[in-house]
N, CA, C and O atoms as a CHARMM CRD file, in Angstrom:
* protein
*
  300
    1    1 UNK  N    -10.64300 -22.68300 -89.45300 PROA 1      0.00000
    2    1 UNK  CA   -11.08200 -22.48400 -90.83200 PROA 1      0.00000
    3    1 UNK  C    -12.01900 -23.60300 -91.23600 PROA 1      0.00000
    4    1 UNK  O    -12.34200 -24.51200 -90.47200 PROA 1      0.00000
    5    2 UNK  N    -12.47400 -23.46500 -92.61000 PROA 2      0.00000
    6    2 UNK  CA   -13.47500 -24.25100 -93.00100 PROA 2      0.00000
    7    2 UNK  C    -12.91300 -25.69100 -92.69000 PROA 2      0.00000
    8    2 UNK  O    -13.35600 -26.44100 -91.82100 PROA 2      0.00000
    9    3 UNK  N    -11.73400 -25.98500 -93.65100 PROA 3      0.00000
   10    3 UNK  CA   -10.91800 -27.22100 -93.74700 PROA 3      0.00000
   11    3 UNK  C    -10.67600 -27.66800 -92.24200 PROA 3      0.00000
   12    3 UNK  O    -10.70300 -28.88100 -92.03300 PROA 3      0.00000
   13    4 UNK  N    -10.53700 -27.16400 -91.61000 PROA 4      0.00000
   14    4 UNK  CA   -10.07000 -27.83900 -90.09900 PROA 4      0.00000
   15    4 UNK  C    -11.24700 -28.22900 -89.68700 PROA 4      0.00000
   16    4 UNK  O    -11.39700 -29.42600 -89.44300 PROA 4      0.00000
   17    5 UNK  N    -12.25300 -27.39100 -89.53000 PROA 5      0.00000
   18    5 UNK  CA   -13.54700 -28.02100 -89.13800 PROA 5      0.00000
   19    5 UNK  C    -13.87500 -29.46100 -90.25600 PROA 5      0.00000
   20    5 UNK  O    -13.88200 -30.60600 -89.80300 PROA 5      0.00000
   21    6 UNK  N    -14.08700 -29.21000 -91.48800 PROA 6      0.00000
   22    6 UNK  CA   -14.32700 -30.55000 -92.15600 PROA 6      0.00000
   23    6 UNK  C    -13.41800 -31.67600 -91.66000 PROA 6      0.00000
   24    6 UNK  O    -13.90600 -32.63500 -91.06200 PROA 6      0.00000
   25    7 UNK  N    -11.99600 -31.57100 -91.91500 PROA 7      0.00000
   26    7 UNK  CA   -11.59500 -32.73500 -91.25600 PROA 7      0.00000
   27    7 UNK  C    -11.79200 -32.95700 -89.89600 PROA 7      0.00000
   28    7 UNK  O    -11.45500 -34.08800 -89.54600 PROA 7      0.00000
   29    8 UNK  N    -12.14900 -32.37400 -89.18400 PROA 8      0.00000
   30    8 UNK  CA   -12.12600 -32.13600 -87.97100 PROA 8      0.00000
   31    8 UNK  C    -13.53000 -33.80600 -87.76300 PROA 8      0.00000
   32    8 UNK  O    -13.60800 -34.93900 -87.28900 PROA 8      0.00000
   33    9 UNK  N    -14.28400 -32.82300 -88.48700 PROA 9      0.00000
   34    9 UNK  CA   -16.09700 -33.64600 -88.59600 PROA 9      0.00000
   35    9 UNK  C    -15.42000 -35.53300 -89.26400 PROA 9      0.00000
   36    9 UNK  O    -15.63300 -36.62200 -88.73000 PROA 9      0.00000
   37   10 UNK  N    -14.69900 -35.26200 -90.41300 PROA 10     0.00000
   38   10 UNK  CA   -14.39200 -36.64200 -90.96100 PROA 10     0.00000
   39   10 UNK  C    -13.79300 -37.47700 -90.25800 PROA 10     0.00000
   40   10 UNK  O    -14.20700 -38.63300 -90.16800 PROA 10     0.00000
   41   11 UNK  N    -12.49800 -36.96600 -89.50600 PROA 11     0.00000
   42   11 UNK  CA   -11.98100 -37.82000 -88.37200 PROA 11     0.00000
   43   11 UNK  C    -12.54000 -38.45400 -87.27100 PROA 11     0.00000
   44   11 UNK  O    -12.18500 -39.48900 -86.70600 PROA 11     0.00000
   45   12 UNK  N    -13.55400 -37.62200 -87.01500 PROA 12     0.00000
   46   12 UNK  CA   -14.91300 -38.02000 -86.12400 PROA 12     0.00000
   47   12 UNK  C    -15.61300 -39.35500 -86.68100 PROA 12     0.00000
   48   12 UNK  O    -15.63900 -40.52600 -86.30100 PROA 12     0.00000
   49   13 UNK  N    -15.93300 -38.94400 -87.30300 PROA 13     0.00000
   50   13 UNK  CA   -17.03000 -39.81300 -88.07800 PROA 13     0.00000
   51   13 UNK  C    -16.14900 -41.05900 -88.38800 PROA 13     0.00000
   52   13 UNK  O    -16.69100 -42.11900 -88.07400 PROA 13     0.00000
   53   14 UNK  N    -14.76700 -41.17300 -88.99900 PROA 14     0.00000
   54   14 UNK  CA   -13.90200 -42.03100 -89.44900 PROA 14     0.00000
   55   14 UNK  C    -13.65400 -42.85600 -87.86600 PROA 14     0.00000
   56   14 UNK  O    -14.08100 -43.99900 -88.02600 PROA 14     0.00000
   57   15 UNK  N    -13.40100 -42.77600 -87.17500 PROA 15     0.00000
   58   15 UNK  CA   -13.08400 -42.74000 -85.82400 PROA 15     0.00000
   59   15 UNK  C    -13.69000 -43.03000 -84.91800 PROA 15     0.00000
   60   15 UNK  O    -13.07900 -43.63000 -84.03300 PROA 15     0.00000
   61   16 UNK  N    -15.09300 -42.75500 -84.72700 PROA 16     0.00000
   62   16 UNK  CA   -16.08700 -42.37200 -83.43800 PROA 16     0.00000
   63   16 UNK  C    -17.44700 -43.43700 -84.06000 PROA 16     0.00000
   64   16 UNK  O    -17.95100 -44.45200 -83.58000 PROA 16     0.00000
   65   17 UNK  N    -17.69800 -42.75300 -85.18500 PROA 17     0.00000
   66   17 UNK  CA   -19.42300 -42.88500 -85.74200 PROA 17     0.00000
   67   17 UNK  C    -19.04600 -44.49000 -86.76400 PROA 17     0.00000
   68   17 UNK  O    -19.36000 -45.61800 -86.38600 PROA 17     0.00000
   69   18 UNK  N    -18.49900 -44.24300 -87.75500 PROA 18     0.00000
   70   18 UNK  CA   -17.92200 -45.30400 -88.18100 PROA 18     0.00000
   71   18 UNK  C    -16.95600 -45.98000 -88.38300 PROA 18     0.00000
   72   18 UNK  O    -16.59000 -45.99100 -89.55800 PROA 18     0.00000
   73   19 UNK  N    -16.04500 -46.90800 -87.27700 PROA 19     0.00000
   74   19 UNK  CA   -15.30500 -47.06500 -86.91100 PROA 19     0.00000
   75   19 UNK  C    -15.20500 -48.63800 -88.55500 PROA 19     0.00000
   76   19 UNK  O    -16.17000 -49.18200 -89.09300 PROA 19     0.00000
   77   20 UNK  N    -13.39300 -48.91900 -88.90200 PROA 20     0.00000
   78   20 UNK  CA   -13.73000 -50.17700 -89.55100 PROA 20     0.00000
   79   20 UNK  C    -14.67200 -50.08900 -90.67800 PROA 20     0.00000
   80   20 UNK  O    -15.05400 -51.12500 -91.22100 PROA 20     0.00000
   81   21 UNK  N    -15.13000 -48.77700 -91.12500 PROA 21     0.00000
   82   21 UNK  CA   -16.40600 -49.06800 -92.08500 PROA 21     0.00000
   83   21 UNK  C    -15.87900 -48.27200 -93.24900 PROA 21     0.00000
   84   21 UNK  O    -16.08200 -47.10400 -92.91600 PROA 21     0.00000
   85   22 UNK  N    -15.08300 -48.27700 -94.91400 PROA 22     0.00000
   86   22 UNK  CA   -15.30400 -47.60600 -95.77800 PROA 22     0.00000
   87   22 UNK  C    -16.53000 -46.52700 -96.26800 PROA 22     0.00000
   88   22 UNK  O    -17.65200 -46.89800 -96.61000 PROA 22     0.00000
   89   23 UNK  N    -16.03300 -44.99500 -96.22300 PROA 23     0.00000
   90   23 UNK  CA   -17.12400 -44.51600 -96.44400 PROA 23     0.00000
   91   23 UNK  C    -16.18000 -43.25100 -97.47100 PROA 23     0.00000
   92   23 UNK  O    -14.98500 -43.08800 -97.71800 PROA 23     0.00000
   93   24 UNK  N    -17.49200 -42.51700 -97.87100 PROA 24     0.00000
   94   24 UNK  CA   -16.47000 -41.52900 -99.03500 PROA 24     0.00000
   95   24 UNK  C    -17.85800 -40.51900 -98.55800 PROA 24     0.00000
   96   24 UNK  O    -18.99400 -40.97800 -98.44000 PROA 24     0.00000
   97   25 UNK  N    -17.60300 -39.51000 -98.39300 PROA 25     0.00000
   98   25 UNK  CA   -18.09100 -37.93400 -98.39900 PROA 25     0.00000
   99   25 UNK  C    -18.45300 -37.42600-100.13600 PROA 25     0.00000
  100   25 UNK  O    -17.62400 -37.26800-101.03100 PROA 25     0.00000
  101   26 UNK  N    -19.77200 -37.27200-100.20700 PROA 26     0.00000
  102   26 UNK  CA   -19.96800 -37.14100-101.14100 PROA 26     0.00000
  103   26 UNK  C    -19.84900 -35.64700-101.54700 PROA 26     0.00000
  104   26 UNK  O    -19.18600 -35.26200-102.50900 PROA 26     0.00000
  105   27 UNK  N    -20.67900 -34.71200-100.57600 PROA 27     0.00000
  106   27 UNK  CA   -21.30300 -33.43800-100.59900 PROA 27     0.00000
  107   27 UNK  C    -21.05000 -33.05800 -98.73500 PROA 27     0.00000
  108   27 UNK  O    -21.20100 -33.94500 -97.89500 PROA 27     0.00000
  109   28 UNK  N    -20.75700 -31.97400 -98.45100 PROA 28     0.00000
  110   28 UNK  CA   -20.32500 -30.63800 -97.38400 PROA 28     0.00000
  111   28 UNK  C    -20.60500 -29.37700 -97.70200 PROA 28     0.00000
  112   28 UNK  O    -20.66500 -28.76400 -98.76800 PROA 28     0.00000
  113   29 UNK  N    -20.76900 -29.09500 -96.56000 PROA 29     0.00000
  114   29 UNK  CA   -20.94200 -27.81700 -96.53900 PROA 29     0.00000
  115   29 UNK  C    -20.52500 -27.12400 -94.91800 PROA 29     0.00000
  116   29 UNK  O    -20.86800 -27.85000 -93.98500 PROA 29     0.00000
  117   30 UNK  N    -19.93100 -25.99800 -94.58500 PROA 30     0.00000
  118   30 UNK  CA   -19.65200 -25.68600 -93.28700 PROA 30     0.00000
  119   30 UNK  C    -19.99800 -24.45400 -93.32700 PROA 30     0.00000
  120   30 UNK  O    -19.67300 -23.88000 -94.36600 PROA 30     0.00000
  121   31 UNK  N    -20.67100 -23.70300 -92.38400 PROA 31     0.00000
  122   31 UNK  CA   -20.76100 -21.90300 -92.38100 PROA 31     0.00000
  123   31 UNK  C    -21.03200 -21.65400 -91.21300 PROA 31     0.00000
  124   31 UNK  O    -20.77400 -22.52000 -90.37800 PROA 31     0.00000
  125   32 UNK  N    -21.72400 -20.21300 -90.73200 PROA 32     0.00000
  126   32 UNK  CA   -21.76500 -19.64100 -89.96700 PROA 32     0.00000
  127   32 UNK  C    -23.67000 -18.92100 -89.90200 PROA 32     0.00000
  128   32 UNK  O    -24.25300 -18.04700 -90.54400 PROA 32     0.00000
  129   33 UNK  N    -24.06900 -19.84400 -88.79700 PROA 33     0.00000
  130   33 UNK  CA   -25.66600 -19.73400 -88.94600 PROA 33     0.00000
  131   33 UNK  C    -25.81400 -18.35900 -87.49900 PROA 33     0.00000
  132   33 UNK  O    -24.99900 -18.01700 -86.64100 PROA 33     0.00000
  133   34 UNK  N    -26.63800 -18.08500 -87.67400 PROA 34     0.00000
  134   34 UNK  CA   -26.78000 -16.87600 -86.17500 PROA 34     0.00000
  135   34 UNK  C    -27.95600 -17.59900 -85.99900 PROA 34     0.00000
  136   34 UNK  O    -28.89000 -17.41600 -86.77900 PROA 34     0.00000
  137   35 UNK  N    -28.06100 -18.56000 -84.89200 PROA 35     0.00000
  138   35 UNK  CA   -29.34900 -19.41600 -84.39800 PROA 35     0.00000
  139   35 UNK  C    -29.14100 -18.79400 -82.69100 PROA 35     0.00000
  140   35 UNK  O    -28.12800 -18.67400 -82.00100 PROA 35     0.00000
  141   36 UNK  N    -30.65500 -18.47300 -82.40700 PROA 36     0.00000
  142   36 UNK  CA   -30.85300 -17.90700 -81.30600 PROA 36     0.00000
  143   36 UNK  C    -31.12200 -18.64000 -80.26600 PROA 36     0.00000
  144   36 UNK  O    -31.33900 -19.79100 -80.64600 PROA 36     0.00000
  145   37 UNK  N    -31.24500 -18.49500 -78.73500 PROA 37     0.00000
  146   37 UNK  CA   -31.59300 -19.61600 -77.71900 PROA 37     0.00000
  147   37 UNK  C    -32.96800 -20.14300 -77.85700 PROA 37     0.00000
  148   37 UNK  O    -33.43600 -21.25800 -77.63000 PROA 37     0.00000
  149   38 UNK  N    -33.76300 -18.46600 -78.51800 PROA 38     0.00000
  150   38 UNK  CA   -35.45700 -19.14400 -78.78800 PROA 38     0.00000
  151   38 UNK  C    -35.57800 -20.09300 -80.11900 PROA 38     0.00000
  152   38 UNK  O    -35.53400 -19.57500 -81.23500 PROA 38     0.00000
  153   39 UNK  N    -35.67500 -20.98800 -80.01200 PROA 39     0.00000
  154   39 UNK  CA   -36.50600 -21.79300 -81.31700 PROA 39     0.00000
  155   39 UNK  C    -37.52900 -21.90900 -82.13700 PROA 39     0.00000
  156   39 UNK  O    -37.56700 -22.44400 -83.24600 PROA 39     0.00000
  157   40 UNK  N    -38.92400 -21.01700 -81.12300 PROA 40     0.00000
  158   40 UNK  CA   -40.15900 -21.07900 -81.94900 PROA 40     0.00000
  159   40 UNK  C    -39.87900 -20.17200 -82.59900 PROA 40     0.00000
  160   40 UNK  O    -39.26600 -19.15100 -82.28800 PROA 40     0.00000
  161   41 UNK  N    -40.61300 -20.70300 -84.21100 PROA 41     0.00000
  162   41 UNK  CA   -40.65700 -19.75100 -85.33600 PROA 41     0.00000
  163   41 UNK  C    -41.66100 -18.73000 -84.79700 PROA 41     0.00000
  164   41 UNK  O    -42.21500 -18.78800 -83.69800 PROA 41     0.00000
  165   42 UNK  N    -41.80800 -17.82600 -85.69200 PROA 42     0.00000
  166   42 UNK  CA   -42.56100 -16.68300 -85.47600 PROA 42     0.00000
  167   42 UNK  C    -43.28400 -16.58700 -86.45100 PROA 42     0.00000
  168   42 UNK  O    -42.75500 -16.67500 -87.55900 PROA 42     0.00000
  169   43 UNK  N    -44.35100 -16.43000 -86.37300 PROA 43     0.00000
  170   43 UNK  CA   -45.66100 -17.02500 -87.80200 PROA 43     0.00000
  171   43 UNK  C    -46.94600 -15.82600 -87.84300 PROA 43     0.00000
  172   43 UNK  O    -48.02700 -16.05800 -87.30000 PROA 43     0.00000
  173   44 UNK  N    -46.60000 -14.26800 -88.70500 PROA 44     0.00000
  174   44 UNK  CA   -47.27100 -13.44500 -88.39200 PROA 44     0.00000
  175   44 UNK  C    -47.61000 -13.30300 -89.34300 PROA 44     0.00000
  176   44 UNK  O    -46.89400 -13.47000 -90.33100 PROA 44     0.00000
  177   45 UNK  N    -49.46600 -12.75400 -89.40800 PROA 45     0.00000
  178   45 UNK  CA   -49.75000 -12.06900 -91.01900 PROA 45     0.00000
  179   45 UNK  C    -49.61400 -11.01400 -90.91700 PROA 45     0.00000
  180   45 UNK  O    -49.78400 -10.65700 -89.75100 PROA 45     0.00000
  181   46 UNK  N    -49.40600 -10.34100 -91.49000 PROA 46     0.00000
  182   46 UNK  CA   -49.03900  -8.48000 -91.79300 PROA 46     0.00000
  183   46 UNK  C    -50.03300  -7.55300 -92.37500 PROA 46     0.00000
  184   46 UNK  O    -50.16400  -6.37000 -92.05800 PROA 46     0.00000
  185   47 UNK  N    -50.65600  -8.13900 -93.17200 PROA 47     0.00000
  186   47 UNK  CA   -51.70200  -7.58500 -94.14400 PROA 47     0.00000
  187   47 UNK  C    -53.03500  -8.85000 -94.26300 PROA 47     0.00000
  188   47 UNK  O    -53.28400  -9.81200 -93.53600 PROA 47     0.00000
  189   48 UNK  N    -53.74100  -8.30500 -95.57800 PROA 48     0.00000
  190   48 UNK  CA   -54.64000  -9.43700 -96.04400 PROA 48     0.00000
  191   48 UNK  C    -53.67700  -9.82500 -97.10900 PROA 48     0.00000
  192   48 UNK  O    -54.17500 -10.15600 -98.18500 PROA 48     0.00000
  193   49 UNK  N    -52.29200  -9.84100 -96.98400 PROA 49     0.00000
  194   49 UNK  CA   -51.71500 -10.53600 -98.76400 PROA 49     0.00000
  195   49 UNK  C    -50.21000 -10.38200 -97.89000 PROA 49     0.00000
  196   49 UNK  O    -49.57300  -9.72800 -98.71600 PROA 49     0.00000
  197   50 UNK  N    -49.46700 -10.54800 -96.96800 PROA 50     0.00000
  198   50 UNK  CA   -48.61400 -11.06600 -96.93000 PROA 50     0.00000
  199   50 UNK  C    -48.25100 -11.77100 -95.76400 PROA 50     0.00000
  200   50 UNK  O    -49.06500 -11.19600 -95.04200 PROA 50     0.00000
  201   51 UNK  N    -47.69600 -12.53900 -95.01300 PROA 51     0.00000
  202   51 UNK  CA   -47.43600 -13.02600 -93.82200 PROA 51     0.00000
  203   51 UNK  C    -46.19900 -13.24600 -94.01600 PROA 51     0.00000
  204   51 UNK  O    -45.76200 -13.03800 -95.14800 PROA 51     0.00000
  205   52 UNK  N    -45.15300 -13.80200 -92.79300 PROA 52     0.00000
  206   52 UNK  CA   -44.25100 -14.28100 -92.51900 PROA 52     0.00000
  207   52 UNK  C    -43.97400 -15.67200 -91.48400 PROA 52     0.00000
  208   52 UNK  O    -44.64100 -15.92500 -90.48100 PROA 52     0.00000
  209   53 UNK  N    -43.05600 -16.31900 -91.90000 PROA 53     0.00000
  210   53 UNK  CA   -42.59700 -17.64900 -90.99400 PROA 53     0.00000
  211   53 UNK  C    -40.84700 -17.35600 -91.14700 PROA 53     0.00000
  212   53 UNK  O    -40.07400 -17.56800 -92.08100 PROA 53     0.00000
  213   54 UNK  N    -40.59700 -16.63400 -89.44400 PROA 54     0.00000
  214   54 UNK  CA   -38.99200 -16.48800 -89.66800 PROA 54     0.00000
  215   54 UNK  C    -38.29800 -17.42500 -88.28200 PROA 54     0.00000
  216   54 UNK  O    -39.08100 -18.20600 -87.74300 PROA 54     0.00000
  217   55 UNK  N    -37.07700 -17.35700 -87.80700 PROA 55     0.00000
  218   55 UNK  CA   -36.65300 -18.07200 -86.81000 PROA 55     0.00000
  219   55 UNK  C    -36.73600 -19.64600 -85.94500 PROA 55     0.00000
  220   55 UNK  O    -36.87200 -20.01300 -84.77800 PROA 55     0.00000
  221   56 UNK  N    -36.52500 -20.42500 -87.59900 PROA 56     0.00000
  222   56 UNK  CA   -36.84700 -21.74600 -86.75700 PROA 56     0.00000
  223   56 UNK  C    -35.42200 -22.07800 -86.52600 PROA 56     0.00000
  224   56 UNK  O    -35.17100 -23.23300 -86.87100 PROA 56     0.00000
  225   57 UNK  N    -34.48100 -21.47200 -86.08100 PROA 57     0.00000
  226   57 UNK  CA   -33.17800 -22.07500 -85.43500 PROA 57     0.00000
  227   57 UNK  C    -32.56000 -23.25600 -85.64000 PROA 57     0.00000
  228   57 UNK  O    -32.23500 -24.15400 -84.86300 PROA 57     0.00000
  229   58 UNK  N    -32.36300 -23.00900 -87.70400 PROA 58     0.00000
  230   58 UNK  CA   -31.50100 -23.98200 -88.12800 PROA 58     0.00000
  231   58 UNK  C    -32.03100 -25.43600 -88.62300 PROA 58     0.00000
  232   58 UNK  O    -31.54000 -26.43900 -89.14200 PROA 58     0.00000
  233   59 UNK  N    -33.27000 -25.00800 -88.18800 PROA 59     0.00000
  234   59 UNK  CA   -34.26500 -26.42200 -88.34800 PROA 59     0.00000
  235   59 UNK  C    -35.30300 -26.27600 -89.83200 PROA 59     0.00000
  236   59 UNK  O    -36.09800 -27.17400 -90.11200 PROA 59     0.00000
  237   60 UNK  N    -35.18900 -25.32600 -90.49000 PROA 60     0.00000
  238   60 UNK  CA   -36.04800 -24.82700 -92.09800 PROA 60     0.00000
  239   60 UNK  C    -36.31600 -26.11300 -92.26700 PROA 60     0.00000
  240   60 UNK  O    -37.37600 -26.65400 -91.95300 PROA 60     0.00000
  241   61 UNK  N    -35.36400 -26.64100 -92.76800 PROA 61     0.00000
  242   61 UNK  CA   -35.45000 -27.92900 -93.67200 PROA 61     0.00000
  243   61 UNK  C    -36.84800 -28.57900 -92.77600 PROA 61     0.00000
  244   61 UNK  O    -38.05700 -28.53900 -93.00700 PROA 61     0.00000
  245   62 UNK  N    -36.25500 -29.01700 -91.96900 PROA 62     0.00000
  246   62 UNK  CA   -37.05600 -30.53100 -90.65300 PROA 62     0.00000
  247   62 UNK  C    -38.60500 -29.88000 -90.89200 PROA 62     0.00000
  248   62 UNK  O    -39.42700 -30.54400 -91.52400 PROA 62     0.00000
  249   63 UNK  N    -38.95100 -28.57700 -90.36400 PROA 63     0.00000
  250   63 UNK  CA   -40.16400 -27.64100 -89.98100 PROA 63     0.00000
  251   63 UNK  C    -40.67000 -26.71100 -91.12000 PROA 63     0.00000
  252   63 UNK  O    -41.89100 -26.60600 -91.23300 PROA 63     0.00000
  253   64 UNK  N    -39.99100 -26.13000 -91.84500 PROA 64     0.00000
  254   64 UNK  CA   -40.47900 -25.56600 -92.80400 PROA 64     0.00000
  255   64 UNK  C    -41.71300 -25.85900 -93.60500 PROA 64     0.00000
  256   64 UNK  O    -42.54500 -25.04200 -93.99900 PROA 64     0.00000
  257   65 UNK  N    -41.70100 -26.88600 -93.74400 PROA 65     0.00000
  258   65 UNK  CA   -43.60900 -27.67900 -94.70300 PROA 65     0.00000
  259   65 UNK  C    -44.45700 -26.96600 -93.37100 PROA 65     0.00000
  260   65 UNK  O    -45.27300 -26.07600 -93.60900 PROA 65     0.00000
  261   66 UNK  N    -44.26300 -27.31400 -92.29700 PROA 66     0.00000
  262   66 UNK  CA   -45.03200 -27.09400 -90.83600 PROA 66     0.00000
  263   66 UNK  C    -45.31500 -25.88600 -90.45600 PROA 66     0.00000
  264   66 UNK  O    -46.35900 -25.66300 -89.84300 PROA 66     0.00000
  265   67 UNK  N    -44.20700 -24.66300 -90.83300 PROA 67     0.00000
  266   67 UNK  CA   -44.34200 -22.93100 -90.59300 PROA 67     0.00000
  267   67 UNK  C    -45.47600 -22.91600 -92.07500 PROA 67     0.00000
  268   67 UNK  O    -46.62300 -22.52200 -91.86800 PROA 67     0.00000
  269   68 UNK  N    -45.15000 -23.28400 -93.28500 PROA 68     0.00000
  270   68 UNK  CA   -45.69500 -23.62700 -94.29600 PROA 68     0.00000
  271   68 UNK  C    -47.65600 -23.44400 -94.03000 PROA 68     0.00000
  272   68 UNK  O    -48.61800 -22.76800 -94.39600 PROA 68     0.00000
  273   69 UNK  N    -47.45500 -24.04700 -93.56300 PROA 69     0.00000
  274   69 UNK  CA   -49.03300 -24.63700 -92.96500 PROA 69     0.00000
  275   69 UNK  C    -49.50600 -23.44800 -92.40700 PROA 69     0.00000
  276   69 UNK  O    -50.55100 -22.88400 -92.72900 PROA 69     0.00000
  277   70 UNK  N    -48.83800 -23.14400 -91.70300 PROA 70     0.00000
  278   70 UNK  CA   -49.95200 -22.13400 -90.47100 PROA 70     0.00000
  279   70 UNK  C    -49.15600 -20.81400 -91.07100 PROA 70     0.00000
  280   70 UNK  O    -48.99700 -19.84900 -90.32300 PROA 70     0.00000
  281   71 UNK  N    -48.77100 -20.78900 -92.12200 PROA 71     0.00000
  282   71 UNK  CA   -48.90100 -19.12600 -92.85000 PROA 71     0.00000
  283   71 UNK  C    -50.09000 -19.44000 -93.80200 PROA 71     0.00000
  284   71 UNK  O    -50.65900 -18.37900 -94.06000 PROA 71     0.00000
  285   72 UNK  N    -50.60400 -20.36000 -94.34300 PROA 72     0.00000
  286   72 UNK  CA   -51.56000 -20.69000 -95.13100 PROA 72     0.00000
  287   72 UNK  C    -53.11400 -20.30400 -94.12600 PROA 72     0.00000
  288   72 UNK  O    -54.13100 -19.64400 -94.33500 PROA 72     0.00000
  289   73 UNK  N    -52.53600 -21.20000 -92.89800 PROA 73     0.00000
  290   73 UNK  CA   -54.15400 -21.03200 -92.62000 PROA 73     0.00000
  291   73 UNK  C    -54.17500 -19.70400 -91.96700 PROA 73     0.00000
  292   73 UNK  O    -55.03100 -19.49100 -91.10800 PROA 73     0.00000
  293   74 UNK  N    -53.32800 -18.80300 -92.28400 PROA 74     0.00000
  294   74 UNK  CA   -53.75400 -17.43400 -91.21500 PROA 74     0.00000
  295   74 UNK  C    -54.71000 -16.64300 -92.36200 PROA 74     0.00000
  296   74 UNK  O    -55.32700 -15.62900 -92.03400 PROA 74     0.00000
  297   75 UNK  N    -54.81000 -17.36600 -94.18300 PROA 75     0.00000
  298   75 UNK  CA   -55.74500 -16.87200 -94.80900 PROA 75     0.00000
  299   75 UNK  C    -56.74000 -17.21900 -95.10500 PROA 75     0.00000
  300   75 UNK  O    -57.48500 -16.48000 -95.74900 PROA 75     0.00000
């Protein structure tokens, strides 16, 4: 369940990552992503007025400005 995995991650971290060190968890989150073995996004225009940037495998955040980009310049 969610909770087992979180503590699961804190005991880690309490334990492993920062051993001896006071720390407090501010913000979590745990779910269930469907990330594929391929990683490259897929960056297609469709029309003259819409394109797409789908499948960066969990990485949006890191790459997203970057799929960003090259849906721009496909106009």
């Amino acid at each position: 369940t969610t909770k087992v995995i979180q503590n699961s991650i804190q005991d880690l971290l309490r334990n492993v990552i920062l051993p001896d060190t006071l720390f407090e968890v501010d913000y979590s989150w745990s779910g269930i992503m469907g990330v594929g073995a391929d990683k490259t996004p897929i960056i297609k225009k469709v029309n003259n007025n819409v394109a797409f940037g789908v499948r960066m495998g969990g990485m949006g955040v890191a790459i997203g400005s970057e799929v960003g980009k090259k849906l721009a310049n496909l106009f």
